[in-house]
N, C-alpha and C positions, 0 to 999 in steps of 0.2 A: 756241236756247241755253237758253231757260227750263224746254225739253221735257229736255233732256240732265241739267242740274243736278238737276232733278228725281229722274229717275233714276238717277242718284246717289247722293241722298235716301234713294230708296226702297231702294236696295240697299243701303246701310250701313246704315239702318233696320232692314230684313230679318235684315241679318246678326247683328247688336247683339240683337234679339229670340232670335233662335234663340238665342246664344251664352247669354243670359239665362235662356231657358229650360231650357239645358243644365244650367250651373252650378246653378238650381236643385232640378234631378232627381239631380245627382251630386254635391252636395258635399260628402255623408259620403267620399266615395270621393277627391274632392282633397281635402281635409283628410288624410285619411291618405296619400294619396302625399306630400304640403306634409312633414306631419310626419316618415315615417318616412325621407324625404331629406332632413331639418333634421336627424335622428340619428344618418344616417349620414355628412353632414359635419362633424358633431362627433367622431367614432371616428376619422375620417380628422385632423382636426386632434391631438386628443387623442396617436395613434399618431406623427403628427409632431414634440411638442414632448415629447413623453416618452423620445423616442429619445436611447441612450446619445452619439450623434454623427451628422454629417450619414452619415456610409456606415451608421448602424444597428448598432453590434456592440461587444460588450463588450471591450473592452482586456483584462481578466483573461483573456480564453482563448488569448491568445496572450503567444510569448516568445520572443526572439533565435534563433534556430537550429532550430527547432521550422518538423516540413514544415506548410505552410499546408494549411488543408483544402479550401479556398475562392479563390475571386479577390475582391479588393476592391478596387474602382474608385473613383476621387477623382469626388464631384459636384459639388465646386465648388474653387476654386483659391483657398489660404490662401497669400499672403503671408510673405516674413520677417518677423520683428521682432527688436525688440533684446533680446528674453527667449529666445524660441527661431526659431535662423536657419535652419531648417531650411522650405523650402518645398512646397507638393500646387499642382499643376497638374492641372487640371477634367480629367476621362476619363483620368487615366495610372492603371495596372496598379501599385496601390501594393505588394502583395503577391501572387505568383500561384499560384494551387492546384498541390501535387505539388512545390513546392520550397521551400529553407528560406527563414526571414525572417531577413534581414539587419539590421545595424546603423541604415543609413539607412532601411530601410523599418518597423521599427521604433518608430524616432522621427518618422516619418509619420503613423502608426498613432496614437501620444501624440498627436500637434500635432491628431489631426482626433478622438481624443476628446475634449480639451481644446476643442472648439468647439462642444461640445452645445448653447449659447443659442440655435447661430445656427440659424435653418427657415428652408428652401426652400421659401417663397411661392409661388415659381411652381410648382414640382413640385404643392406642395400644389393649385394652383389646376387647372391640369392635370387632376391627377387626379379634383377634383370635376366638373370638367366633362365628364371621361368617365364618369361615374357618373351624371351626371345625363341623358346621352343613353339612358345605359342604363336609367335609369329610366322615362324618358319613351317607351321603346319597350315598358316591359314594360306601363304605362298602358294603350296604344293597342292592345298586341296582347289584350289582357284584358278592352278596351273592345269589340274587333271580332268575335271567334275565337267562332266559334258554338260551344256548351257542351253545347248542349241541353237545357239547365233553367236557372233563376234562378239567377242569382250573386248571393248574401247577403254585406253587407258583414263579416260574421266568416270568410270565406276568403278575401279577400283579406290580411284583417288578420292571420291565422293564418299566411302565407308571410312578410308583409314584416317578423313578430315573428322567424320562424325564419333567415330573410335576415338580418337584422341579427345577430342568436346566431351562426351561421355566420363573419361578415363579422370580427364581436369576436374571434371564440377563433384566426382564421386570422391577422387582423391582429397582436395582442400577443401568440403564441404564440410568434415566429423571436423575442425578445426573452432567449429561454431557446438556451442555446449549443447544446444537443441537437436542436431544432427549427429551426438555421437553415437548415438545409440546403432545398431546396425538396422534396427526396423526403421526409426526413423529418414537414416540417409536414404532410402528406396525413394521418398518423396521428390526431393530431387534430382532422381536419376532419368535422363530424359529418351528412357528406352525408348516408351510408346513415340516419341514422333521419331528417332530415327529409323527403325523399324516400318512403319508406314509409309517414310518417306523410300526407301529401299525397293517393299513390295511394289509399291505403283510405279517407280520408276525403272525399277530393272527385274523386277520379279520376286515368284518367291522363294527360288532356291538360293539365290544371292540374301534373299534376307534371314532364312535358315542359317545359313553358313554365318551369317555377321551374328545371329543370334546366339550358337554355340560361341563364337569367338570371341565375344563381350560378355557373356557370362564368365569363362576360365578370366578376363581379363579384371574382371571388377574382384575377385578373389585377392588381388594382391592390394588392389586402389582401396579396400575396405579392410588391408589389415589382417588378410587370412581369415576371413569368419566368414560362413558359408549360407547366412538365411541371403543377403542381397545376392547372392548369384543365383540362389534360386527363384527368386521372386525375378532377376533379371530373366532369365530361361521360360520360365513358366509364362511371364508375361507377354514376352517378342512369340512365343510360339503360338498366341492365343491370337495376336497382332495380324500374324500372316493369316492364320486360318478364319477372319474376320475380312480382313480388308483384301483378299484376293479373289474374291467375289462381285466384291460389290464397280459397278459401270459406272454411278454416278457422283460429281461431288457434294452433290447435298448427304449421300449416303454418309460419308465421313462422319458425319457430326450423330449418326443412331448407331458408327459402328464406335468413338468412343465413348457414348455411354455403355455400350455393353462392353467396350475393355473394363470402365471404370469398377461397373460390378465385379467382373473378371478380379482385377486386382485384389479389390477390398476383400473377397474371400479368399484368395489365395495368400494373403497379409494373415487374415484370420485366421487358417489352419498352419501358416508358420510360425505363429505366436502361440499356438496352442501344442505343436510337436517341439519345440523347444521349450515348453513349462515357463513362457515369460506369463506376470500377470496382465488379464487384460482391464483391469482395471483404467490405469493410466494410462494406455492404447488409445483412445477416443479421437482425442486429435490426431495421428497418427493414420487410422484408416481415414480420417476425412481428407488429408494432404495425400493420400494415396487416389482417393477417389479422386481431386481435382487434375492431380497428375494426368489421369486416365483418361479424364475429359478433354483437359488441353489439348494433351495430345492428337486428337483429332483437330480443334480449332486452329490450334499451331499448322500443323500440316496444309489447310485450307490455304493458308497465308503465305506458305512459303511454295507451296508447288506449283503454282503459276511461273515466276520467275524462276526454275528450277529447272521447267520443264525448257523454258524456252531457253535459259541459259547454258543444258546440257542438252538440247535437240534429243530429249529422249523419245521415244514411242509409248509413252503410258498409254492405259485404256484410257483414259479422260482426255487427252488429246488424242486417241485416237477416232474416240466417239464424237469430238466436235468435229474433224474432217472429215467423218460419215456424211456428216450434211450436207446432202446434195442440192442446198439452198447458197453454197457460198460463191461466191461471183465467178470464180475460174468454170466451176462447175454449170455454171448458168450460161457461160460462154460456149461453150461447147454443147450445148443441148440446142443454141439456137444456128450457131455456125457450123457444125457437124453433129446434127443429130444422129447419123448412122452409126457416127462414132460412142455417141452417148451412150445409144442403146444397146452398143454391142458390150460397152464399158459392164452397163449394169449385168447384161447376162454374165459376161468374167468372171465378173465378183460372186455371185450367185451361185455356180459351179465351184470357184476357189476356195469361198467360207464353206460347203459344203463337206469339199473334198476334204478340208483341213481337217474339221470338226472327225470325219472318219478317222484318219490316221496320228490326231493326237497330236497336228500342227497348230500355230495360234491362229484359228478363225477370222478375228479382229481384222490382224495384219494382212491377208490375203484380199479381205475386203475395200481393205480400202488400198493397198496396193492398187488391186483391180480395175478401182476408180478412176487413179490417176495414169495408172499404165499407159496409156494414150495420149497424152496432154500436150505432145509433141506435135499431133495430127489437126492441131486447130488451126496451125496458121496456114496451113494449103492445105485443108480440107478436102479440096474437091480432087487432087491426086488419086483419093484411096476409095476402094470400090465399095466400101461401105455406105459414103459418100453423094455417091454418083448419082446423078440422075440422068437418064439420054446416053451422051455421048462420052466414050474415053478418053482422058485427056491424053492419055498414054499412047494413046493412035497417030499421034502427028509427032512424036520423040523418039529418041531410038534409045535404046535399051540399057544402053549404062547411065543416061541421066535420067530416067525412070528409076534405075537402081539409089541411083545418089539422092533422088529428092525419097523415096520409100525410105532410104536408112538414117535422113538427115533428122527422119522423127525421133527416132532415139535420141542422136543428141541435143537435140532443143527439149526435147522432154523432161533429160535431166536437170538441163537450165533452165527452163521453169522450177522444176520443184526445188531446185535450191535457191532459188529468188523468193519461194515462199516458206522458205527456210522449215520444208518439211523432213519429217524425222530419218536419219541414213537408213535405216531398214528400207523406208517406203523409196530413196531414193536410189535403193539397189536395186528392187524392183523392176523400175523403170529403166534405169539401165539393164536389167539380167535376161529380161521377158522374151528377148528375142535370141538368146546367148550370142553366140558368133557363127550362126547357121546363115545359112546362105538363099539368096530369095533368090530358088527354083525357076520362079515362070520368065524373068526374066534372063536370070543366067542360061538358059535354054537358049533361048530365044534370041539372045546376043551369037551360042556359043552354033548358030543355023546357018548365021552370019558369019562368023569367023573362028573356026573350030582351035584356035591358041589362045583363048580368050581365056582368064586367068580365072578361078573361083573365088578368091581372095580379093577381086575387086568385086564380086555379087555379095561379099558377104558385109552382115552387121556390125560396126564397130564393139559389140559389147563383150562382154563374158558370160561363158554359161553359170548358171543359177548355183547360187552359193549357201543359201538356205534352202527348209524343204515349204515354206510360205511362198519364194521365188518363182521356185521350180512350176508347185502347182498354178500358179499361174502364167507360167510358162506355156503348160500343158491346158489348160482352161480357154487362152487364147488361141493357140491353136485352134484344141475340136470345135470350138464354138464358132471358127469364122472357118472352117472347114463343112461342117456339118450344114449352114445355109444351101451349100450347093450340093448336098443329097437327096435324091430324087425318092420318092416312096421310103421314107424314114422309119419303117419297121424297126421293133425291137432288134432284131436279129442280126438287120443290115447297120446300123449304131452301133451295135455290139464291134463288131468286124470292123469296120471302118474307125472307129475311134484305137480299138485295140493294133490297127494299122499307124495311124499319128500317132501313137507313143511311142510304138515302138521304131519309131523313125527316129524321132530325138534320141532314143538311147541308143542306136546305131552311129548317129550321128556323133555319140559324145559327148550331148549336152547335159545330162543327168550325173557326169561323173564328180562334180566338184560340192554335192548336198548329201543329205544323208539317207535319201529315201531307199530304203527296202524293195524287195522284189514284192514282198508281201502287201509297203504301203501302194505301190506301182498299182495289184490289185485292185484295193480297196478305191483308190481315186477312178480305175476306168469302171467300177462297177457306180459311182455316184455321180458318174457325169451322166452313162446309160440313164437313171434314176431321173435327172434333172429333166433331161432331154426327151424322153421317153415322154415325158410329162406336158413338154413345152411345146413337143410334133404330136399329141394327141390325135389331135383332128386330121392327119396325114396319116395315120397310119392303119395299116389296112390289115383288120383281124381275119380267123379265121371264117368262111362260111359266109363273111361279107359281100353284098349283094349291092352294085352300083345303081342308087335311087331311078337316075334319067332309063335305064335298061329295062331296070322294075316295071316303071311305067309303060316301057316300050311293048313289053312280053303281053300286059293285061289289055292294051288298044287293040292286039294280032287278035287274041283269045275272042 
């Protein structure tokens, strides 16, 4: 009995600890779910006690004889009194779309504006508790849903800012008699620029995921009627699959014309499977087309400041710091051009390798670029460098050590002085992870065999993503691979499949996500690159040395 209780004990124990140590790792991230669902049940109250009447509609847009544009259904059942005897019973068709409004229904219309005080509690309650499911799903799917890189608490905060903006302008927009319609609120629903702005900034599974979650969301903001959550769904999914292609910003502006079309027929066939007429529609799909359009022009406008004020990694920043015309880069091409040129092959191997195993290309690239950035201000240290003489020859070995690992950390500090994106500046910290520079720690440990490996080694951490890593592995075989003699396919093959497998011996590959299988695929596209590069080194079969050639037919 004592054993059982116990156990008990220890399992609630257990539990209570994890759970503790959860909330401690995540609680910037519940405080912002806590909060941004404490603001969206205030929009949802606010929208209910603001409302003209319980059915939500302004009495001015209607009048005796006048065809109803609309149905309005009674949601609660008002009583005679002895001021006005006229009675609503809960679900009756007080007025119904396509016919006139009568005398009694009329003074229905009055009796349930005349009842603005009263809110619907339960509606209200309702409805927060389907938002809050849906919150808590968007939580857990956000919590689980492999990304492929860090999630920083500024892009979660950047959806549930835009969610809420969304949430507001859909909710108090049917408030205006033009927009009550449900086709016509889609006009201003400002999916397409949040959605676009999601994709370029953090991708498109993060914009999928806001996509489902702003559609189930606008379901309640429109009153339970289901054409704007589909026209919301259909639109965002059209959104990513447009703008997660395109490199450049001028592109924006051809990909929303072709949402705008996108919409206007997706408008079209929801007005046609719900039996609305399209007669009156006209204006309607034209407010949908501009939607569609802005939405890129908007986006243009706001993603500069965006990008720089969330240091994201979009392709459009990452394609201006491809330019190998921008000053950092032009310094180093003329102060350490060894380093330049070993920069470029990195990158060349690393987009490479990415592109095989289904890493982001981009990122690797220009990682690559700045991996080194560190190596400008003593240059002549590193044997890429050199010309002549080692400087390394007249130092002894642990300040050789110190000024080789001091590149790291000034590398960093450059690139966060150019306040480039944290991906690229994990990079530069990762590339070397916390391996230990070999020729030197020998070579101290010749000299004094207690010599510690901890002082030969790199302040950084092994590679955290798998864009890191390969560049990790990129700089290595390529500043390794210089000093192989007779560069055959065969003798590359072996020799790079030696340097990888050293880092994973080492350790350094344990904290990313790469496969034994991606492992493959990257040392078979370095062979590829390289193979390529030692051309003219490499000695086929049956090949015959020209000077010998000659030599044989002088004997003859």
């Amino acid at each position: 009995m004592k054993k059982t209780e116990n156990k008990k004990k220890g399992f609630f124990a257990g539990n209570l600890s994890l759970a503790g140590k959860y909330i401690k790792e995540k609680y910037p991230y519940l405080l912002l779910f806590f909060f941004g669902f404490l603001i969206l049940a205030g929009i949802n109250l606010l929208k209910v006690s603001s409302s003209n009447s319980i059915a939500g509609f302004n009495l001015a847009d209607f009048e005796i004889g006048q065809i109803a544009d609309r149905t309005i259904i009674a949601e609660r059942t008002l009583p005679p009194d002895a001021v006005d005897t006229v009675a609503v019973i809960n679900g009756e068709k007080v007025i119904k779309k396509g016919f006139p409004i009568t005398e009694e229904g009329y003074a229905k219309l009055r009796k349930m504006s005349l009842s603005s005080v009263v809110i619907d509690y339960r509606a209200f309650a309702n409805n927060l508790l389907y938002l809050f499911l849906v919150s808590v799903a968007w939580y857990l799917l956000y919590s689980f849903l492999k990304f492929g890189r860090k999630i920083k608490l500024r892009e979660p905060l950047v959806q549930v800012i835009l969610l809420l903006i969304m949430y507001s302008v859909t909710a108090f927009s049917s408030r205006f008699s033009f927009f009550a319609s449900p086709y016509s609120i889609c006009i201003l629903i400002p999916i397409g620029l949040c959605v676009m702005l999601i994709t370029i900034l953090y991708g498109e599974l993060s914009a999928i995921l806001f996509a489902f979650i702003s559609a189930l969301s606008i379901i309640v903001a429109c009153g339970w009627v289901l054409p704007p959550a589909l026209f919301v769904l259909a639109s965002s999914l059209c959104t990513v699959s447009i703008v997660r292609k395109i490199e450049r910003r001028l592109d924006l502006v051809f990909a929303s014309i072709i949402l705008s079309i996108f919409d206007v027929i997706m408008m079209f066939f929801l007005i046609i499977i719900f039996n609305e007429n399209l007669a009156d529609k006209g204006s309607i799909l034209v407010g949908i087309f501009l939607n569609g359009f802005l939405s890129g022009i908007l986006t243009l406008g706001f993603l500069t400041p965006l990008e720089f004020m969330l240091n994201s990694a979009s392709v459009f920043r990452l394609m201006d710091l491809s330019d190998l015309n921008n000053p950092l880069m032009q310094k180093m091409l003329i102060t350490a051009s060894g380093t330049y040129n070993h920069s470029l092959m990195v990158a060349q191997l690393a987009e490479t390798a990415c592109r095989e195993i289904g890493a982001n290309p981009l990122i690797a690239r220009v990682g690559a670029y700045y991996h080194d950035i560190g190596k400008i201000d003593q240059s002549e240290y590193f044997v890429e460098n050199q010309k002549g003489q080692n400087k390394h020859d007249d130092i002894n070995p642990s300040l050789s050590a110190s000024i080789i690992k001091s590149h790291v950390k000034k590398g960093v500090e450059k690139a966060r002085e150019m306040h480039l994106p944290q991906v690229i500046v994990d990079v530069v910290s990762e590339h070397h992870g916390n391996s230990v520079i070999a020729y030197f720690y020998n070579e101290a440990k010749e000299k004094d065999p207690t010599v510690a490996p901890e002082d030969f080694s790199y302040p950084g951490n092994p590679p955290s993503t798998k864009e890191s890593a390969v560049v990790m592995l990129a700089d290595t075989v390529e500043a390794a691979c210089r000093t192989l003699e007779n560069p055959s396919v065969s003798r590359l093959e072996k020799f790079i499949t030696q340097l990888v497998n050293g880092k994973v011996e080492h350790n350094q590959l344990d904290n990313c996500d790469l496969t034994f299988t991606d492992i493959t695929k990257i040392k078979q596209a370095f062979v590829q690159i390289l193979v390529g590069y030692y051309h003219s080194r490499i000695e086929y079969p049956d090949q015959q040395d020209p000077d010998k050639k000659d030599k044989d037919k002088d004997e003859k």
